[in-house]
N, C-alpha and C positions, 0 to 999 in steps of 0.2 A: 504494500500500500504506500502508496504518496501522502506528501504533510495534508493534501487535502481529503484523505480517506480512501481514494479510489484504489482501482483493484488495479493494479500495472504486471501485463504479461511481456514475455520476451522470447522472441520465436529468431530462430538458426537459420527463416529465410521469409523474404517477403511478403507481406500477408497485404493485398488492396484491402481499400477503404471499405468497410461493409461487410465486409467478408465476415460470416459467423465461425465463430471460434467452438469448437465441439468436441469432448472427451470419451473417447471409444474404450469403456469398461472391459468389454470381454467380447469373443466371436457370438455368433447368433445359437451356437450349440451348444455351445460350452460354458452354463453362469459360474460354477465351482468356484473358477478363478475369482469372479467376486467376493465369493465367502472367506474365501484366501489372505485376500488382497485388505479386501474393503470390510468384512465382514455383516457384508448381505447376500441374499440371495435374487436374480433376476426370475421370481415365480412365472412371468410369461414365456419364458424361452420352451420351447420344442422338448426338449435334451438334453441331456449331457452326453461326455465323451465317457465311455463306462470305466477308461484306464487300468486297462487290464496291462500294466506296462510289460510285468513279467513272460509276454506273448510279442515281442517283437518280431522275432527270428520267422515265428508262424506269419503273424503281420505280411512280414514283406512276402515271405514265400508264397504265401495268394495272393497278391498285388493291394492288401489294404494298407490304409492306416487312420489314423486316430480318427479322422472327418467319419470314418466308415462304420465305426463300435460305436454306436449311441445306445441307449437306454431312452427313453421318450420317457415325457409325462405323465403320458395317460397309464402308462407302464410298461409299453408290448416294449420289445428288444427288436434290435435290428438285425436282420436275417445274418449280415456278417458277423456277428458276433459268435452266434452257435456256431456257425462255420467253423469259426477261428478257434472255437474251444473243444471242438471234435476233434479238430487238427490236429489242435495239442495234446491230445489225448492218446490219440490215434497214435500219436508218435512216442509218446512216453511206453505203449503197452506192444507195439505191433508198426515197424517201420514198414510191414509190406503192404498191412492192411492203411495204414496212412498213403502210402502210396498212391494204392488203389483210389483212396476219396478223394487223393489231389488231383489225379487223371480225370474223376466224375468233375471234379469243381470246374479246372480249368477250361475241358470241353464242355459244360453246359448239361450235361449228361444228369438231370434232376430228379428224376426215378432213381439211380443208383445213387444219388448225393443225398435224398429222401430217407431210402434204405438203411444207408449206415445213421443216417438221424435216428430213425426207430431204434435201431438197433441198440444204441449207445443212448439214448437217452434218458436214462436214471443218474448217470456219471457227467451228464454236458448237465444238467440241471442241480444238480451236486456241488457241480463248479463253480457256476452262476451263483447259488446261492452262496454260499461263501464267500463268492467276491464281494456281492450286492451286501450281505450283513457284516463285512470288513470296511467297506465303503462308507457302509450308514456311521458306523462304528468313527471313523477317522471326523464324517461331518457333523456330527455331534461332538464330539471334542475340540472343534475348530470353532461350532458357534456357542460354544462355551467359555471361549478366552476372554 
């Protein structure tokens, strides 16, 4: 502030007259970083990013990344997520049978990418939850500081 109360910014490059000046919180996916940062939450966002970080390696090997693991609002998951923790699965128990669903992922092949869904899904929902209630677990101690 200046001797006369006002608010005085200072910007690293030329800003025209009128130009609104505007503070970009967090992407349109991802509020966490609010609760993080600022310690609020943006309640109308879509999503978050589910940060399943400990899945990188899986990540890239199906060509996602973070934009792609949301968790929505309303609660459903996004179809890459199970993907990505089948994958991982797949690979910790059975690198032939990981194989095989990476061959269905990549070519589109949805009945056999289906299949091992049924299949494995007591352990991809296993996993999920455990992230989901380590997640909750981490954002309840952050909006408690």
């Amino acid at each position: 502030h200046d001797e006369d109360g006002n608010c005085v910014f200072y910007s690293a490059s030329d800003i025209p007259a009128g130009y609104p000046l505007r503070i970009k919180y967090s992407g349109p996916s991802d509020p966490s970083a609010l609760l993080a940062k600022y310690g609020f939450l943006d309640e109308q966002a879509l999503g978050t990013f589910c940060k399943m970080m400990n899945m990188q390696t899986e990540m890239t090997d199906l060509g996602l990344t973070a934009s792609n693991m949301l968790f929505y609002s309303n609660g459903e998951i996004a179809p890459e997520v199970y993907d990505c923790v089948l994958y991982s699965i797949l690979g910790g128990s059975d690198p032939s049978l990981q194989q095989q669903f990476y061959d269905a992922y990549t070519s589109g092949d949805e009945e056999t990418k289906q299949s091992f869904h049924n299949q494995y899904w007591e352990y991809t929902l296993q996993t999920i939850r455990e992230h989901v209630d380590q997640t909750l677990q981490d954002l309840y101690a952050l909006s408690v500081r």
